[in-house]
N, C-alpha and C positions, 0 to 999 in steps of 0.2 A: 711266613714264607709268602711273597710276590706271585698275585696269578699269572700264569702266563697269559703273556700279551696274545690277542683276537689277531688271528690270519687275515687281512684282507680280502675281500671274495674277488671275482672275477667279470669282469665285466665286456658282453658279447656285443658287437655291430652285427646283426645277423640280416642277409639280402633275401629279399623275399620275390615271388613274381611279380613281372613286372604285366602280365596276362595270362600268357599258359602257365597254371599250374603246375603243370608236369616238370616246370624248370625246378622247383624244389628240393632243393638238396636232402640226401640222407641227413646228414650230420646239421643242418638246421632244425630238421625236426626232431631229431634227439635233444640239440641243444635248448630248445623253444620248452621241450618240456619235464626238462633236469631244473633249470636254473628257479630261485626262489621269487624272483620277478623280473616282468613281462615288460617294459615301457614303449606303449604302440601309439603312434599316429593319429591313426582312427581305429579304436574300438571294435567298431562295427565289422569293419572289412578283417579285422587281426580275429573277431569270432568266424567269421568265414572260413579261414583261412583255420585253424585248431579243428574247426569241424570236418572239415574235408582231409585232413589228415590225421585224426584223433588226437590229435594233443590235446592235454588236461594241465595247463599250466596253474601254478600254486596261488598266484597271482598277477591282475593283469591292471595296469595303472595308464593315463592318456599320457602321453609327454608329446606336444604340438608348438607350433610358433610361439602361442600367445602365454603355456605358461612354461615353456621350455628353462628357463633362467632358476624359477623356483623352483624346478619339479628336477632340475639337474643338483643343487645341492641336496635335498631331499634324497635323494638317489645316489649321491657320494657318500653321504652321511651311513647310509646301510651297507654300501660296498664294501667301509671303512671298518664298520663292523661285524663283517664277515659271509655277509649275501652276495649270491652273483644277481646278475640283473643282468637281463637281453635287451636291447635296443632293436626296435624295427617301425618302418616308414609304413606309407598305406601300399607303397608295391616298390621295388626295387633296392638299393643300397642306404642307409641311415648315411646322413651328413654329404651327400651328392643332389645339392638341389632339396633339401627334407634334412628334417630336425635329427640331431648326431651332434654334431663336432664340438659341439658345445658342448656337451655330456662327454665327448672324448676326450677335452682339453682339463676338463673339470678331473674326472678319475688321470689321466696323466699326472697332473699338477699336485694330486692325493698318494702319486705313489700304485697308484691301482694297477694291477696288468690288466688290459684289455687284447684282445681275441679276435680277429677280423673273419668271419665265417663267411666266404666271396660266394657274389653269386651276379645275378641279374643286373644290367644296369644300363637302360635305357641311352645314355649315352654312347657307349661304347656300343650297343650294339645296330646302333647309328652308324656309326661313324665305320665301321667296319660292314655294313652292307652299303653303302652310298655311293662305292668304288671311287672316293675320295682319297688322297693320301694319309696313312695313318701312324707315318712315321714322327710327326709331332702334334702334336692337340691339345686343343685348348676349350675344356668346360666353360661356357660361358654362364650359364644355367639361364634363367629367364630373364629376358632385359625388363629394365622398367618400361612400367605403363604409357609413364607420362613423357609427350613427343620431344620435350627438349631434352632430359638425361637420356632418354633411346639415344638420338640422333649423335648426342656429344660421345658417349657411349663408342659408339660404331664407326665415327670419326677415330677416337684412338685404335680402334682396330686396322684400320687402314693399312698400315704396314705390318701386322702380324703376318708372318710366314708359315706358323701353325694354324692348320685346318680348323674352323671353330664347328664349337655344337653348341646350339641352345634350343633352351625347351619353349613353345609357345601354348597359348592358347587358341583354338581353333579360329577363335573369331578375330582373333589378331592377326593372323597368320598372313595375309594378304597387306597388310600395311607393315607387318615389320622387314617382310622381304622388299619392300617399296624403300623404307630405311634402309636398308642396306645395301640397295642399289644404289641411290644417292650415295652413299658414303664411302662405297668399295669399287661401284661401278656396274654397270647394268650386265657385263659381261661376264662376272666372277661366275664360276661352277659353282653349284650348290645340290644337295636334293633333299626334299620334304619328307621325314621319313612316318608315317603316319599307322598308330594303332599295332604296333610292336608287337610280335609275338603273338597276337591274338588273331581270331577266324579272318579278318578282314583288313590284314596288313596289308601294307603296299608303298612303295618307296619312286617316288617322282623324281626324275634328272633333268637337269637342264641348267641353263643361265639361271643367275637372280629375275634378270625380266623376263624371261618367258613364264617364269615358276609365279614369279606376280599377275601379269595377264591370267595366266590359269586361275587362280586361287580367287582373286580377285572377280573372275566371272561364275567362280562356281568356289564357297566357300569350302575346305574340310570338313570331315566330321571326325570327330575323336582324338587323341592326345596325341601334337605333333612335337618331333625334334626335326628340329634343322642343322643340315650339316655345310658348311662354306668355304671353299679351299681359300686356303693363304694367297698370300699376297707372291706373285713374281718378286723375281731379283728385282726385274729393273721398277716395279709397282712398287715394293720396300727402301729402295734407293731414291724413290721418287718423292721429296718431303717436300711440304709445301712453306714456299716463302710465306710467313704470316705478312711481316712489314710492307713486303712490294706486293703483294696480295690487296691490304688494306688502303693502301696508294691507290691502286688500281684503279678499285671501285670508289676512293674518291675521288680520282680524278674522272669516274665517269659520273658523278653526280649525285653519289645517295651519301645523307645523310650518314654518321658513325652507328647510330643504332641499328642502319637495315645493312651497312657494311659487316658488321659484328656477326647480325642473325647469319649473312651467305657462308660467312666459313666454321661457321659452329660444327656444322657436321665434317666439314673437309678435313678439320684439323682435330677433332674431338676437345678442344679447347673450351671453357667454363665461356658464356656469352659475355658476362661480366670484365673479364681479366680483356675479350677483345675490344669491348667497347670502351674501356677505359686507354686502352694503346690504340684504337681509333680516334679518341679525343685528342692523345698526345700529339698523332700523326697531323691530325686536320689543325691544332694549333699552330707546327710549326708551318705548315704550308700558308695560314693566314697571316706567318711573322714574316713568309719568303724564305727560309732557311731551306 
């Protein structure tokens, strides 16, 4: 006689604070401490977090950026064989900006049911205190670092019509609203929503450049989200001529390479693909055509 086939187990996205604890769901802390494993972020803060609400979890494993990849098959592999496993970040929702989706995609792809246990989530509760519109948005999570994919970045945003959120790091925060002024307009509404939930929240409105001048002369302190209304009708309708653009500036004198770099952010456009249709352009002009 054939053993019966192993159940699947169940696999939780469970949201955790994203500062006050007090946001903690019933039903996360039962779940956090029924299922046979734990897969957290950070360790350290996910024992914090068991201690302050007595959860005794059976087992608690890291699942992080760096070995997200191995530690998700790892983690199918027991799903598949009938453990449930929790999923949780170092504060807020799994796979929103922090390691998830990949473990989501993994158990989807296995057949697994997964569980979405809603709660906290920094974005959203941005975007809904910033008295921005929140009838369409767009998570943008953290831009990169480095100034040219920022800037190219922020360029294709340009005509986005949904409100964006991204998350920064404090010490950033004054140059990426500098970025985005250049790219959106000095004028676009925004506001800095900083230290969420926690004793010393506080949420900043204004322009991009006023919100820059500030920041810029007196940096944040603590984890900020930034919230950026979309773009007008006539701002969205407003697309920029690449070609008569690149004309422009060389009919006013600059070289294809510092042509290329001026509409990098206007147009969110790769530097590369401009400078090579800046070559084409300054070609035919030197054939006359």
């Amino acid at each position: 006689m054939r053993p019966a086939a192993t159940e699947p187990g169940v696999l939780y996205v469970v949201a955790t604070p994203i500062g006050n604890l007090e946001d903690m769901s019933y039903r996360a802390v039962r779940v956090l401490g029924e299922v046979d494993v734990v897969a957290a972020e950070d360790t350290r803060s996910a024992r914090t977090l068991f201690d302050r609400f007595d959860i005794r979890p059976k087992e608690v494993v890291s699942y992080f950026d760096a070995n997200e990849a191995e530690r998700a098959s790892e983690l199918v592999a027991r799903l598949r064989a009938g453990a449930s496993v929790a999923v949780i970040s170092e504060a807020g929702t799994p796979g929103v900006s922090d390691p998830g989706w990949r473990l989501v995609a993994a158990a989807r792809e296995a057949g697994v049911r997964v569980e979405v246990v809603p709660g906290p989530v920094a974005a959203i509760a941005a975007l809904v205190g910033s008295g921005l519109p929140t009838d369409r948005f767009m998570v943008v999570g953290f831009p990169p670092r480095e100034p040219g994919p920022r800037r190219m970045l922020f360029g294709q945003l340009r005509s986005q019509r949904a409100t964006l959120v991204l998350y920064e790091a404090p010490g950033r925060v004054a140059q990426t609203l500098a970025d985005l002024a250049d790219a959106l307009g000095g004028a676009r509404r925004a506001a800095v929503c900083r230290e969420l939930t926690k004793l010393h929240e506080e949420t900043v409105r204004g322009t991009l450049a006023e919100l820059h001048d500030r920041y810029a002369a007196a940096p944040p302190r603590g984890e900020c989200t930034l919230v950026v209304a979309g773009a007008r009708d006539d701002e969205a309708a407003d697309q920029v001529d690449i070609a008569a653009e690149l004309r422009a500036l060389l009919d006013a004198g600059l070289g294809p390479k510092d042509a290329a770099a001026r509409l990098v952010v206007a147009t969110g456009k790769p530097r590369r693909a401009l400078y090579q249709l800046a070559l084409s352009l300054q070609r035919e002009r030197e054939r006359g055509e």
